[in-house]
C-alpha positions in Angstrom: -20.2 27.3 21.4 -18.0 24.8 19.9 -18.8 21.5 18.8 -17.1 18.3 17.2 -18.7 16.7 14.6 -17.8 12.9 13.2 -19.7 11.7 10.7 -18.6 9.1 8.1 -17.7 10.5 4.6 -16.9 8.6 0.9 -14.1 10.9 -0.9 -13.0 11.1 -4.1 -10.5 13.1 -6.0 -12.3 15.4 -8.5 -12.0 18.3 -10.8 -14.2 21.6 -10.2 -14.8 21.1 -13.3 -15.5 17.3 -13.6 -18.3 17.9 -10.2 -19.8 20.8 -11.9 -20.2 18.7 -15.3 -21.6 15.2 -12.6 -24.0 17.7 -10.9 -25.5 19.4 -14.7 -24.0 22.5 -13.6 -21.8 24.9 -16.1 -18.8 26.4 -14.7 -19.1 29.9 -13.9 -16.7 32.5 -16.2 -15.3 33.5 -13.0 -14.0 29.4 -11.7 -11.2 27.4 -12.8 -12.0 24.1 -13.5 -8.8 22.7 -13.6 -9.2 23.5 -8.9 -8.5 19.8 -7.8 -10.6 19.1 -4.9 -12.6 16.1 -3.7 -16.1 15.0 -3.5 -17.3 14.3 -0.5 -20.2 11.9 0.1 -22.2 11.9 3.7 -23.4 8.2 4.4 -25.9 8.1 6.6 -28.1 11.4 4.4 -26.4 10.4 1.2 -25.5 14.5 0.9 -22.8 15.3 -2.2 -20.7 18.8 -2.1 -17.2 19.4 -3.0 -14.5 21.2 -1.7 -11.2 22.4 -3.1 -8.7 19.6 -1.5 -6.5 22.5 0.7 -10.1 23.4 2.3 -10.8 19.4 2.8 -7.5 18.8 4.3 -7.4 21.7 6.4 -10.9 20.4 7.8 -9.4 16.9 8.5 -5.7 16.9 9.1 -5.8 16.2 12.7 -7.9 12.8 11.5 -5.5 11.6 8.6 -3.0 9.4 9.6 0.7 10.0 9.9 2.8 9.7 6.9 
């Protein structure tokens, strides 16, 4: 099965490092903190996570607009 999901989303350009230190977390040995990624906010549940950015874009390119 294959479904489409839209659901509005706050980014935010952030560190591994920066989201692990905002969440109480400490890095593991085997993560670079230095990863640039964003943090992603769901709306409507108020849900955090993070993703490194290649992951986020390749999730959303077909939404971002045109350059």
């Amino acid at each position: 099965m294959l479904f489409e999901i839209r659901r509005e989303v706050k980014i935010e350009p952030m560190s591994r490092l920066d989201y692990n230190i905002l969440r109480g977390w400490t890095l593991p040995a085997n993560k670079n903190g230095s990863n640039e990624g964003v943090k992603v906010t769901d709306i409507s549940s108020g849900h955090v996570s993070w993703l490194p950015y290649e992951e986020w874009y390749f999730m959303n390119k077909r939404q971002l607009p045109d350059n």
